[in-house]
C-alpha positions in Angstrom: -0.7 -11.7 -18.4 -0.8 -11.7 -14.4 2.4 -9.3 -14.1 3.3 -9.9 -10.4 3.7 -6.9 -7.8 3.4 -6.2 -4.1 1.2 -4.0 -2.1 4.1 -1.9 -1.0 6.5 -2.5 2.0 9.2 -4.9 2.3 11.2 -5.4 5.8 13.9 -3.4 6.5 17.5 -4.8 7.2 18.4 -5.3 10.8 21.7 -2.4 9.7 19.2 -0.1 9.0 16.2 -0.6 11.5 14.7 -2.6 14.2 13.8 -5.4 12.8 9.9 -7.5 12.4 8.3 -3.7 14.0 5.3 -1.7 12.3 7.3 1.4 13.8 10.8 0.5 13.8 13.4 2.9 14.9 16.5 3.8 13.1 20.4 2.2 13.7 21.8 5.8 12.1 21.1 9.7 11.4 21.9 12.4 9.5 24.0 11.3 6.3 24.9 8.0 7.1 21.1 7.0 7.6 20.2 8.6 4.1 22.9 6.4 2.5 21.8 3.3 4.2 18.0 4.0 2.9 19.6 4.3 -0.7 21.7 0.9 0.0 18.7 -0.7 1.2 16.3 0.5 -1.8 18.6 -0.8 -3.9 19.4 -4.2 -1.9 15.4 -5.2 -2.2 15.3 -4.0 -6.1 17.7 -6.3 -7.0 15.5 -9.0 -4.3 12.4 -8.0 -6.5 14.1 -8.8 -9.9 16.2 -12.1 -8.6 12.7 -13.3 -7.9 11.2 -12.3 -11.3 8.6 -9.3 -10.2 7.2 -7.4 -13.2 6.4 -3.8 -11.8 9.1 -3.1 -8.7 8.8 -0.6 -5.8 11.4 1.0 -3.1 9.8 -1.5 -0.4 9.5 2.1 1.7 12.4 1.6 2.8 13.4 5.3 3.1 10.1 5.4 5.6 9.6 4.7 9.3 5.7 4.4 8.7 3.6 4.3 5.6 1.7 7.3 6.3 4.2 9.1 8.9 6.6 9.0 6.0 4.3 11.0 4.0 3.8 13.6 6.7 7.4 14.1 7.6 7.4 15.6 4.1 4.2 18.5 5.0 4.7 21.9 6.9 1.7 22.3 9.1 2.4 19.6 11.1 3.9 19.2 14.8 5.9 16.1 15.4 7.4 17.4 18.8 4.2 16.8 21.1 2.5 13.8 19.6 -0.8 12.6 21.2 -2.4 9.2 21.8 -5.1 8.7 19.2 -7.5 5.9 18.2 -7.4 4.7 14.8 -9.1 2.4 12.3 -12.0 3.5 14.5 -10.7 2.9 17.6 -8.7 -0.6 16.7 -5.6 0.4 18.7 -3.9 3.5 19.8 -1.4 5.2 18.4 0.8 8.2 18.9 0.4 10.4 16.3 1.6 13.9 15.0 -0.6 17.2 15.1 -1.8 19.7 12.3 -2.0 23.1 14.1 -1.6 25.4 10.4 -2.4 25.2 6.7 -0.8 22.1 5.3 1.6 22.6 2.2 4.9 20.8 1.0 8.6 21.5 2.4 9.7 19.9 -1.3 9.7 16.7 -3.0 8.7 13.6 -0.9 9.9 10.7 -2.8 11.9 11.9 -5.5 15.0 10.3 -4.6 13.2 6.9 -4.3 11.6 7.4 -7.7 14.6 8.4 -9.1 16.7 5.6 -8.1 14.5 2.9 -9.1 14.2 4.9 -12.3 17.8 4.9 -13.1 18.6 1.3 -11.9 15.5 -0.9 -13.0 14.2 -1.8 -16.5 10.9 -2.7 -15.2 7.9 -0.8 -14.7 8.5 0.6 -11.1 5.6 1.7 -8.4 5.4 4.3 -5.7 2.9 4.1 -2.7 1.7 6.6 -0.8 -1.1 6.9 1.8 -4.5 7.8 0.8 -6.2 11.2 2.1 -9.0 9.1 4.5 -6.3 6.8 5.3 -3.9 10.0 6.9 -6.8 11.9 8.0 -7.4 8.6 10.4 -3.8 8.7 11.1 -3.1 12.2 12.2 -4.7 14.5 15.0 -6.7 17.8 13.5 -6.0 21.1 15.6 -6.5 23.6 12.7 -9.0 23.1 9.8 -11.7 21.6 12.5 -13.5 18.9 9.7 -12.5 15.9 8.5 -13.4 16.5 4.6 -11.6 19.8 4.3 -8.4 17.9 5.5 -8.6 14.7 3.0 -8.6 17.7 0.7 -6.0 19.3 1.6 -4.1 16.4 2.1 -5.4 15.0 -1.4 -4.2 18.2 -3.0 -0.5 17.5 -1.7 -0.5 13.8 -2.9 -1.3 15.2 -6.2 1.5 18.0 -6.2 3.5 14.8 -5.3 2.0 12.3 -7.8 2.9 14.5 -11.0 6.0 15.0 -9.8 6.5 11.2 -9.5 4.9 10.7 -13.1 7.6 13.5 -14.6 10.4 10.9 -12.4 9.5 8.1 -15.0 7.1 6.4 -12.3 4.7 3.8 -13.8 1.9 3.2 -11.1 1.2 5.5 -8.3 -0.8 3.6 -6.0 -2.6 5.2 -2.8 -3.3 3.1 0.1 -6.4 3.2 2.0 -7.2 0.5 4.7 -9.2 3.1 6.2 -11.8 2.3 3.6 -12.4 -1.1 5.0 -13.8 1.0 8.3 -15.8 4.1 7.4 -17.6 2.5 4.3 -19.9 5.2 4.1 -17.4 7.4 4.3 -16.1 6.0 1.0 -19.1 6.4 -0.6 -19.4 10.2 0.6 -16.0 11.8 0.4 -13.5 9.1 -0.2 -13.4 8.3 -3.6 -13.6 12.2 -4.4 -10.7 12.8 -2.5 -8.8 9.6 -4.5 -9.9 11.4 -7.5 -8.3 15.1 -6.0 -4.8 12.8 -5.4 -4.9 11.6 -9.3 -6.4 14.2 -10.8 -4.1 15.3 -14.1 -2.5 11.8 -14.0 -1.6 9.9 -16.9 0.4 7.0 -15.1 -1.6 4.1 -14.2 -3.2 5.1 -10.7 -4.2 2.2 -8.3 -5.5 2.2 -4.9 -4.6 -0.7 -2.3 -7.5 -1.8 0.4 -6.7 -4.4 2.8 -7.4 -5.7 6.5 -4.3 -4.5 7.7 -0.4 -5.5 8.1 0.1 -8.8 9.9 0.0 -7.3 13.5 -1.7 -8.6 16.6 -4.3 -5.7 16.7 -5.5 -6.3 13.0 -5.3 -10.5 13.8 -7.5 -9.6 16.5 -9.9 -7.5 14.7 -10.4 -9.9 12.2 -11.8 -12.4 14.3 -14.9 -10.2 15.3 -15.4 -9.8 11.5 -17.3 -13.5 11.7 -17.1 -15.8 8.6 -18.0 -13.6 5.9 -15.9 -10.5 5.1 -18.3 -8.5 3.2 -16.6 -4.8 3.8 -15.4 -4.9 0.3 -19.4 -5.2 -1.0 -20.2 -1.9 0.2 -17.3 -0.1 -1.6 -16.4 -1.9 -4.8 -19.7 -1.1 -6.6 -18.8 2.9 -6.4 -14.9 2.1 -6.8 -15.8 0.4 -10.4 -17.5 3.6 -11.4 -14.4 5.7 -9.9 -11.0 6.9 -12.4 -9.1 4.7 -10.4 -7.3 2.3 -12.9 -6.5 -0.5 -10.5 -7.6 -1.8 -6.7 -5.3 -4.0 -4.2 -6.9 -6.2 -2.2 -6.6 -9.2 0.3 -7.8 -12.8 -0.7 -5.5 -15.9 0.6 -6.5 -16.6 3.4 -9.0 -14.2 4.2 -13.0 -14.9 4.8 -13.5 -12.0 1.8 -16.3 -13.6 -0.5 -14.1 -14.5 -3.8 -17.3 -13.5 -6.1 -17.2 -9.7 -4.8 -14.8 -9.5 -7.4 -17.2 -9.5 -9.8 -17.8 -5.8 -8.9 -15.0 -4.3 -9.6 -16.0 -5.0 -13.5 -13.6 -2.6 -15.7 -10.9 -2.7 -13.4 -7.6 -3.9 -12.8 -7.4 -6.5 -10.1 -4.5 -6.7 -7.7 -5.3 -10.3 -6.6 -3.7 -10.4 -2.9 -2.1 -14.0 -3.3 0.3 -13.9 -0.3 -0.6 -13.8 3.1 1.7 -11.0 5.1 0.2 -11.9 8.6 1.6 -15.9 8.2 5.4 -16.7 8.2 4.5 -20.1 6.0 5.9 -19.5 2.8 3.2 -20.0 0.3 4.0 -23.1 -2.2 3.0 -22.0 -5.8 0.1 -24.3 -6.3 -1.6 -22.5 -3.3 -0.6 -19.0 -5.3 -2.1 -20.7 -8.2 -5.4 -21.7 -6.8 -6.1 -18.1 -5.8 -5.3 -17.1 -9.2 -7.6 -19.4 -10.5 -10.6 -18.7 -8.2 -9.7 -14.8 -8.8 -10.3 -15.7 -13.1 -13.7 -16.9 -12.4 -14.9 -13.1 -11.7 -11.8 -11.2 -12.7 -10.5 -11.7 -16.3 -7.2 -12.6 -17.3 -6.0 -9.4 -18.3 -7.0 -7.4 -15.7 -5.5 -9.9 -13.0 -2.3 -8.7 -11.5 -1.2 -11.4 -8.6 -0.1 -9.3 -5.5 0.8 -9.3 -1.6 -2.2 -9.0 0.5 -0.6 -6.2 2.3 2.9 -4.7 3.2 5.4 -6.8 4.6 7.1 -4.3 7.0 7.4 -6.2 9.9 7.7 -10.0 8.9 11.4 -11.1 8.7 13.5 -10.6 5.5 14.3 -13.8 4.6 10.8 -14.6 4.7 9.8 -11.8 2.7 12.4 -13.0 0.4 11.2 -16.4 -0.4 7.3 -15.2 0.0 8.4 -13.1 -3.1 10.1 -16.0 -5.3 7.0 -18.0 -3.9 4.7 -15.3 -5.8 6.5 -15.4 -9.1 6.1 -18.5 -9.3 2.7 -19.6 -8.8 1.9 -16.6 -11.1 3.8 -18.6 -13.8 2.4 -21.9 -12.6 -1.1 -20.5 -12.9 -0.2 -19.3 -16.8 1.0 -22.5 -17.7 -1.8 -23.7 -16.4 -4.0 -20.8 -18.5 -2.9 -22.0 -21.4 
């Protein structure tokens, strides 16, 4: 009851990247880089178990981005003349890579990721990757001219991906989708149907993570025109509940999101967003504990799984660290409390 997780991203280690940076550029290349992604996987695995997480991930730390990571991956795609595009509907700019050809895979994405938390962790372990609305909002489109034919083809990648992940010994495969907090009716048209291209064939436990956004001035910002009642969720959860998605992430502490729209993800598994990734106050456990126990008034005990609210990319490591231990522990302070 209430294994603990996070939503994805952890921050990198000042040897390996610029440090508290949503983008952060690398300290190495070539092989030297690639070992120093493997030494920091491993570094925040053994962070994750010290502090008692139940299902473990790779942090991303073999990624610059959470979707650019992804796309580094996918022929089709120029990378050499980047252009300034809006995204989130126009929330900030960002440069961002071109398709200009049919998209298809160069090889296995996260395999070595996978396969290392595989061999070194007990624990049920989770990959991320980015949802298809999610990239098609993060990339520029020179080729298949609509946005629903890319999701697609994007969607059928993630898939190729996905069972490759599942055959690695991966547990949950979660997609992440902040995009879905913006183009609700999106969501409703094409969105789930491309979550459901990504999973399709899966028999791991699939979840899909929708948030406000990482802790960065541009979300902060965004979320104060949002007024005192965040009621995005209400217009997506209804169609996610009837979806073959096993589990949602979403963001609670210290958010203005309605606790009772919980209610309507009935059936579902409920990553409870218990920490807040855009505050560098470490939560105590009794404030984890309280969320858990306004979260069991809609969501039932065993489909509540205490989470991040988001990534934790560019908030400092120690931080991170102690936001982590903070987690685990209200988690057990709110099953003592269950019982």
């Amino acid at each position: 009851m209430f294994e603990t997780t996070i939503a994805g991203s952890l921050p990198k280690p000042a040897w390996l990247a610029e440090t508290n940076k949503l983008w952060p550029a690398w300290r190495l290349q070539g092989p030297e880089l690639e070992r120093a992604k493997r030494d920091a996987t491993l570094l925040w695995l053994k962070e994750q178990e010290d502090a008692g997480l139940d299902i473990v991930s790779d942090g991303e730390q073999s990624r610059q981005h959470f979707v650019h990571g992804f796309l580094e991956f996918v022929e089709g795609i120029d990378f050499e003349h980047k252009v300034k595009m809006g995204i989130r509907n126009n929330r900030y700019d960002a440069m961002v890579p071109v398709v200009v050809g049919p998209l298809s895979l160069k090889g296995r994405v996260h395999q070595a990721e996978a396969r290392l938390l595989r061999s070194h962790s007990k624990k049920k372990i989770k990959i991320t990757m980015p949802g298809p609305m999610t990239i098609v909002d993060t990339i520029a489109d020179r080729h298949y001219g609509d946005k629903v034919k890319l999701a697609m083809a994007f969607a059928a990648l993630l898939n190729q991906e996905a069972r490759a992940l599942e055959r690695d010994g991966v547990d949950v495969i979660q997609l992440d989708e902040p995009a879905f907090n913006v183009y609700m009716d999106d969501v409703k048209r094409w969105g789930i149907a491309a979550l459901h291209r990504a999973i399709q064939g899966l028999k791991c436990t699939t979840c899909v993570h929708i948030c406000y956004g990482y802790g960065i001035q541009a979300n902060l910002d965004w979320k104060k025109t949002l007024g005192d009642s965040w009621r995005q969720y209400e217009e997506i959860f209804p169609a996610l509940a009837k979806s073959k998605i096993d589990q949602v992430s979403l963001e609670c502490i210290h958010s203005k999101v309605p606790v009772e729209l919980l209610k309507l993800l009935k059936g579902k598994d409920v990553l409870v967003g218990v920490i807040d990734v855009a505050s560098d106050k470490v939560e105590t456990p009794a404030e984890v504990s309280q969320v858990i126990q306004n979260a069991l008034k809609f969501v039932p005990a065993r489909h509540l799984f205490p989470c991040t609210n988001c990534g934790m990319a560019p908030m400092d490591r120690d931080i991170a660290r102690r936001k982590l231990e903070a987690l685990v522990a209200g988690a057990a302070l709110a099953r003592k409390k269950l019982k």
